[in-house]
C-alpha positions in Angstrom: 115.1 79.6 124.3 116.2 76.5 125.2 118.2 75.0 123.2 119.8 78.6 122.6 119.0 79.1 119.1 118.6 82.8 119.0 119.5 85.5 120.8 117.0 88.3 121.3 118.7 92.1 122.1 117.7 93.7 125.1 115.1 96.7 125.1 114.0 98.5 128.0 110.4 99.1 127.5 108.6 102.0 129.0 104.6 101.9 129.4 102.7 104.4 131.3 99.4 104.7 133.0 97.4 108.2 134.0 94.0 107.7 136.3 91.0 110.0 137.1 88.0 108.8 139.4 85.6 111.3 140.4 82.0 110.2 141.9 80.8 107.6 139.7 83.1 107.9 136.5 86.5 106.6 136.4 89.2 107.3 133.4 92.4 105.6 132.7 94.8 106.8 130.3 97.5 104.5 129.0 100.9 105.2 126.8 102.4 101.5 125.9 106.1 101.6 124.5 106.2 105.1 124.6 110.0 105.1 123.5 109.0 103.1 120.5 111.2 100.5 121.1 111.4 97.5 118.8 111.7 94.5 120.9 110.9 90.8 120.9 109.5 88.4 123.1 109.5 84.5 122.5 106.6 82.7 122.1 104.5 79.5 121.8 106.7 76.3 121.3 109.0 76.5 124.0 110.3 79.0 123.1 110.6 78.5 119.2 108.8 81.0 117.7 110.0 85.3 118.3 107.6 87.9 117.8 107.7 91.9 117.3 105.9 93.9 120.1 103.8 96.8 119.3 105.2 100.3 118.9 104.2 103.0 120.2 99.9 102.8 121.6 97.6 104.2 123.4 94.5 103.2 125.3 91.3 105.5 126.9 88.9 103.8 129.1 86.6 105.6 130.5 84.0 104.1 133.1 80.7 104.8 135.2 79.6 103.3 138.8 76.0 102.6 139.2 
């Protein structure tokens, strides 16, 4: 932050993303943090605040064209 307050550890996040379209219908198919790596990001306030980031998640979004 800036007035160098804390000092966050680095993490090297890993998210991935799978896709399927076929005529009309689409599907996505998405892994986030799929190390499970605890990590922080900084926040509102310049700065200020820290916050946890999800573990491991997925997502499924499946779609249609008309």
């Amino acid at each position: 932050d800036r007035t160098l307050i804390w000092q966050l550890p680095d993490a090297t996040v890993l998210n991935a993303s799978l896709f399927y379209n076929k005529g009309a219908w689409s599907a996505k198919f998405d892994v986030n943090n799929l190390t499970d790596e605890q990590y922080f990001v900084r926040g509102a306030n310049n700065g200020m605040m820290v916050g946890v980031r999800q573990p491991i998640n997925f997502e499924f979004t499946l779609g249609r064209t008309f």
